[in-house]
C-alpha positions in Angstrom: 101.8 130.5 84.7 101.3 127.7 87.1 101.7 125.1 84.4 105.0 126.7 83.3 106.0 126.7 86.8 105.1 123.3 87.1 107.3 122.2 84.0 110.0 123.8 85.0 110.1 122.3 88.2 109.5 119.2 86.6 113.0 119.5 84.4 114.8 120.4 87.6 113.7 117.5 89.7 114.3 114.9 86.5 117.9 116.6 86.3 118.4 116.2 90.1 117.4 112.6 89.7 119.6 112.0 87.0 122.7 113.7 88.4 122.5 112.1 91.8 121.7 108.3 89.8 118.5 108.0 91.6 116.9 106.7 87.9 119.6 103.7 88.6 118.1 100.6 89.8 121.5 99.3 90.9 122.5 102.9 92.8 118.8 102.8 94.3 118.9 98.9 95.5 122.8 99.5 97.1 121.1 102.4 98.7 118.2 99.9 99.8 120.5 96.9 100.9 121.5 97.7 104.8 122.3 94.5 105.6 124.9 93.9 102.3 127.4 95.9 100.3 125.4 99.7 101.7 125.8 102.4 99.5 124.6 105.3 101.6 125.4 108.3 98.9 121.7 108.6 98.5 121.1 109.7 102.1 123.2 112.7 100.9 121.1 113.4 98.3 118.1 113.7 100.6 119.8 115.5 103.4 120.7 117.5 100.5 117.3 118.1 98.9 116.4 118.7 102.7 118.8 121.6 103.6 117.1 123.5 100.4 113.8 122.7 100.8 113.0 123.3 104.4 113.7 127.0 104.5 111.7 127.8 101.7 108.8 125.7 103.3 108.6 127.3 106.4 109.3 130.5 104.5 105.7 129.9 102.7 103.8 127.5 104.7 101.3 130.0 106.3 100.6 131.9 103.1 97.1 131.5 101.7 97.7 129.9 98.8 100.9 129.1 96.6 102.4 132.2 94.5 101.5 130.8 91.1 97.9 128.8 92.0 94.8 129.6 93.2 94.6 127.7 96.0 96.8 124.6 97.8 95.6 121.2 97.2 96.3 118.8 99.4 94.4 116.1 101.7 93.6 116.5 105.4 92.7 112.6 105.6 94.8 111.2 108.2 93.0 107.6 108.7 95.1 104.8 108.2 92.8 102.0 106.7 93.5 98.8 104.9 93.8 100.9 101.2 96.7 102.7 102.6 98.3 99.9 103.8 98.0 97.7 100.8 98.8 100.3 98.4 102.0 101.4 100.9 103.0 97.7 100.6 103.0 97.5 97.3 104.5 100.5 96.8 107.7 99.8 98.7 107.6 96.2 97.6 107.7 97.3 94.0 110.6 99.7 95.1 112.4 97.4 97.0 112.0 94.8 93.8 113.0 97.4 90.5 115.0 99.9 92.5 113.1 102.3 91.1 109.6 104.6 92.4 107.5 106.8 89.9 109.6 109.4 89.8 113.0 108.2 88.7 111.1 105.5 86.4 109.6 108.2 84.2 112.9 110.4 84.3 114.8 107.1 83.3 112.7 106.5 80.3 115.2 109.4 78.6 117.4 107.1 79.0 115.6 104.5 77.0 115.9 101.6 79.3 113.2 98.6 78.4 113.5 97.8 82.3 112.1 101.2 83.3 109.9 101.5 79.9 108.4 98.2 81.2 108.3 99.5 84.7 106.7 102.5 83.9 103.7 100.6 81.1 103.6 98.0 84.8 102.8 101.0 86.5 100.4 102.6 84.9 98.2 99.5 84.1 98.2 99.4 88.3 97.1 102.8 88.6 94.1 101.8 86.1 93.7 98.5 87.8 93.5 100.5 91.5 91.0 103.0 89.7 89.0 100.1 88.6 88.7 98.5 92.0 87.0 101.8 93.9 83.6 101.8 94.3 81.7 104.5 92.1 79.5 107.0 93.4 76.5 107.7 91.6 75.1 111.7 91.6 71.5 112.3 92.2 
């Protein structure tokens, strides 16, 4: 069930990113560009996904685990080392550059745009890359 729950989910953001033309680099980089010709009708989509999302998080954030999985899985790391900050860097840099974050990239691939196809094949040999640089651990 969780997978199914998970797909769906999946459909609905990709539609939501599609309908509010966050899977256009040009929408995303007006959105981006304070200083120029600002197009703010993105903050609107987040204030947006914001006024439906927080109810329903405080509505389940002390339950013991999600309704569909068997427990929650996130991190309770809060350092801030040099990884983070390079791979935040990046991150925004490679935003800020395409107009377009791992998200919306993969939802525009319906689309079949060889900027976001090349985008998304750029990303993915940097998640490898990133995987290749940590140091492995060897079990006893």
């Amino acid at each position: 069930m969780s997978k199914i729950i998970s797909l769906v989910c999946g459909i609905i953001f990709g539609i939501g990113l599609t309908v509010s033309e966050m899977i256009d680099p040009a929408k995303v980089l007006g959105f981006l560009n304070i200083f120029g010709d600002w197009d703010p009708s993105l903050a609107f989509v987040m204030i947006g996904a914001l006024i439906i999302s927080s109810p329903f998080f405080h509505l389940f954030k002390n339950n013991k685990k999600p309704i569909f999985a068997k427990s929650f899985n996130y991190t309770t790391n809060k350092e801030i080392n040099k990884k983070l900050i390079i791979g935040s860097s990046l991150f925004g840099a490679g935003w800020g550059l395409a107009g377009l974050c791992p998200g919306p990239a993969i939802a525009s691939l319906a689309l079949l745009n060889i900027n976001s196809a090349v985008f998304v094949v750029a990303m993915f040999v940097g998640f490898y890359l990133a995987k290749l640089s940590e140091p492995t651990t060897h079990a006893r």
